[in-house]
C-alpha positions as CSV (number, residue, x, y, z in Angstrom):
1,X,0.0,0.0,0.0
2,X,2.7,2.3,0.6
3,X,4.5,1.7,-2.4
4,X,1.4,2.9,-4.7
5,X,1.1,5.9,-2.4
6,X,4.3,6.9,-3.1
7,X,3.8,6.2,-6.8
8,X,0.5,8.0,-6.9
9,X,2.2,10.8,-5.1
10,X,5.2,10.9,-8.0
11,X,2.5,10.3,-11.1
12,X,0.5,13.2,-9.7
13,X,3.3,16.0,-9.2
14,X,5.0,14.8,-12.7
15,X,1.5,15.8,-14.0
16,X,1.1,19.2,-12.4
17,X,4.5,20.3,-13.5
18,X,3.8,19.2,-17.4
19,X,0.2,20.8,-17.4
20,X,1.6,23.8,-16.4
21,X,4.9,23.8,-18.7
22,X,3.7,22.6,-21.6
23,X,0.2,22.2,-23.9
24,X,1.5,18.2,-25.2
25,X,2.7,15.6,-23.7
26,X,4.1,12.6,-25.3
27,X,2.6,9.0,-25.3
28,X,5.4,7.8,-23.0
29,X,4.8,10.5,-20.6
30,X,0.9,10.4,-20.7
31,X,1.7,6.4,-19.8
32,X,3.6,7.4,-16.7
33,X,1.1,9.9,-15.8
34,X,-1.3,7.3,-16.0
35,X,0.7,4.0,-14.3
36,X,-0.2,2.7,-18.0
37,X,2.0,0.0,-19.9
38,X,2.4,1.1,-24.0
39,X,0.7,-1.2,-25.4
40,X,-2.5,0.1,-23.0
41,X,-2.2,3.1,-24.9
42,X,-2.6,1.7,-28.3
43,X,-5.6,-0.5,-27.0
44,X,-7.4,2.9,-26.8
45,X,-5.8,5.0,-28.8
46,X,-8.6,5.4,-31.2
47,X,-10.5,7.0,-28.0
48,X,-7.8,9.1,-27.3
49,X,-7.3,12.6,-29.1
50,X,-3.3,13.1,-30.6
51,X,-1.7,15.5,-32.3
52,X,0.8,15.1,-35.1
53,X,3.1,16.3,-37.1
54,X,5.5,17.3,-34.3
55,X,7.9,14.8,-35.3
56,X,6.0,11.9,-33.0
57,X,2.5,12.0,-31.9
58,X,1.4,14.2,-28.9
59,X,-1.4,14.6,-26.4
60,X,-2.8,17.7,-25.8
61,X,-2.9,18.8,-21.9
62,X,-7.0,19.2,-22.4
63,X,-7.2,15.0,-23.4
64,X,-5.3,14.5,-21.0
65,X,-7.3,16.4,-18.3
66,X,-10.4,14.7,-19.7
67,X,-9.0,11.3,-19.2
68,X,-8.2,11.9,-15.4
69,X,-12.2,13.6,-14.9
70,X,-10.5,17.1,-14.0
């Protein structure tokens, strides 16, 4: 139990300093933010608005927000 505490704690203060950095993230980081493996991400990735043409695809901050209900 203490162990996901502490990796809820680092997920969550990853996440606030990206949203207010940056307007993208990247699929690996969005992963982190989310305790998800890769190959989650492309299981739903059709569900899950990206942006391209940024040399690799990116998530916008907003997609992100709606995945986490904020």
């Amino acid at each position: 139990m203490l162990q996901s505490s502490i990796e809820e704690r680092r997920a969550s203060s990853l996440w606030e300093q990206l949203r207010a950095e940056r307007a993208a993230v990247t699929i690996e980081e969005l992963c982190e933010i989310l305790g998800w493996h890769r190959s989650r991400f492309y299981r739903h990735k059709d569900k899950i608005r990206t942006l391209d043409g940024y040399g690799r695809p990116m998530i916008p901050v907003a997609e992100v927000e709606r995945i986490l209900g904020e």
